[in-house]
C-alpha positions in Angstrom: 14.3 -4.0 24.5 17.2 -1.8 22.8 16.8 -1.4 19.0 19.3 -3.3 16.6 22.6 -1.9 16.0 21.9 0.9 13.1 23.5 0.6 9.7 24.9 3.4 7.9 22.4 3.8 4.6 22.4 6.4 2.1 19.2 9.1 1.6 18.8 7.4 -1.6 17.9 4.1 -0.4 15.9 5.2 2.4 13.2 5.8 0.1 14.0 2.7 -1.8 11.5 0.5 -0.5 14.5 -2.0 0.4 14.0 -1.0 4.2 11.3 -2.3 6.7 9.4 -0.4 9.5 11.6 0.0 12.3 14.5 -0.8 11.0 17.5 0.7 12.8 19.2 3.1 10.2 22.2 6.0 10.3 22.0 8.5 7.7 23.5 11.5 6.6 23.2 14.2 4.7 22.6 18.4 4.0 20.0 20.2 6.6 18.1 21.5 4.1 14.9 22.7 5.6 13.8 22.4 9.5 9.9 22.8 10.3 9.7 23.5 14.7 6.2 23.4 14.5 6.2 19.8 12.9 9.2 18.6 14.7 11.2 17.5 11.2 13.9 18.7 9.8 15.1 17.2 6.0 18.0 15.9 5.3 19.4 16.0 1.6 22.2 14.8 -0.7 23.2 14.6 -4.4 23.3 11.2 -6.1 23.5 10.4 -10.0 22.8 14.1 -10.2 20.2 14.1 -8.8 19.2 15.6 -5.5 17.5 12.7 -2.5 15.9 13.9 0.2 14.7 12.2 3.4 12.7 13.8 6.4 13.3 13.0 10.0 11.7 13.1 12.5 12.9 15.3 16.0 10.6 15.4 18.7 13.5 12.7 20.7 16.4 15.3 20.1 14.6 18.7 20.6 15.3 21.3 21.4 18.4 21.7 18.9 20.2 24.9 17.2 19.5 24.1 13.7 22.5 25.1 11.5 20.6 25.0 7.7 23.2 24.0 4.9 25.0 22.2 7.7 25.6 18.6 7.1 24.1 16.1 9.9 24.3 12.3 11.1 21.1 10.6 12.1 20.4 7.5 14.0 16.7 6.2 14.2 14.0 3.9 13.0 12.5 4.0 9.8 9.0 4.7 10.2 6.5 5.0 7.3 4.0 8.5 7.6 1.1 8.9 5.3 2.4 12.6 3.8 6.2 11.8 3.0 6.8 8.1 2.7 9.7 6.9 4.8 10.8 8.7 7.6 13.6 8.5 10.1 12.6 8.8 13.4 15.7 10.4 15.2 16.9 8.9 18.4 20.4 11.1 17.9 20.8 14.4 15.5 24.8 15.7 15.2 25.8 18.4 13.7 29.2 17.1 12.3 29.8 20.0 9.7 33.2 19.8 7.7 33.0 16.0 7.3 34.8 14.9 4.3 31.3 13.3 2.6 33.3 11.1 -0.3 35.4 10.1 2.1 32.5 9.2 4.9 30.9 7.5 1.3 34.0 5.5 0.4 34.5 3.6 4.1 30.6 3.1 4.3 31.2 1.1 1.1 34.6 -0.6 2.3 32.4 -1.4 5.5 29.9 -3.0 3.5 32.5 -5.0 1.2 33.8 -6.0 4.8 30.6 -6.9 5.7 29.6 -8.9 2.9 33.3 -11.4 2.5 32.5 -12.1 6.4 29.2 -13.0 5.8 30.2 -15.3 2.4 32.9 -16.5 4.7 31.1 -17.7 7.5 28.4 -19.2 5.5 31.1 -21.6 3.3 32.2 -22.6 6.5 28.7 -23.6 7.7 28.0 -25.4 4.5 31.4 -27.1 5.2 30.8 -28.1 8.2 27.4 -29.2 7.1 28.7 -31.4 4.3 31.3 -33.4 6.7 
């Protein structure tokens, strides 16, 4: 069975608490430090000024060319581990290095919006058609 369609999250919720255990997730961020040996690499990114940082796992998308201080999309699960909290267990890793992040920020946030009228949408009309 294929995984749920991944939703695009920021590094600062991942480690909310708001996400369950296999949830399918995109995230982005900085390549801020990448550990071979351990097969993770951490992704980070400035919020509120302050800086969030989320590990993820790589054994799926090895071997890689690492670019540090690059910024990179991942698509996983969330996975909880014992020595950093929530992790991302990669299924892809991209390099994609010159992305405009506020403006990648601003249409995940339209996206939701979208999202969210759709939803309200749909359920007035099933409480409509519940009523008649």
């Amino acid at each position: 069975m294929l995984p749920g369609a991944a939703v695009f999250h920021f590094l600062w919720e991942i480690n909310s608490g708001a996400l369950k255990e296999g949830e399918s997730v995109r995230v982005f961020g900085r390549l801020s430090c990448y550990q071979p040996e351990e097969s993770r690499a951490t992704l980070s990114a400035q919020h509120a000024s302050k800086e969030h940082q989320v590990v993820v796992h790589t054994l799926y998308v090895e071997p890689f060319d690492p670019i540090i201080g690059a910024q990179y999309i991942a698509l996983g699960e969330i996975e909880n581990a014992e020595d950093v909290g929530a992790m991302v267990r990669a299924r892809v890793f991209n390099c994609v290095d010159g992305v405009n992040v506020a403006l990648l920020q601003k249409a995940i946030n339209e996206q939701r919006g979208f999202f969210r009228e759709r939803e309200q949408k749909q359920g007035d009309a099933a409480q409509l058609q519940h009523v008649t």
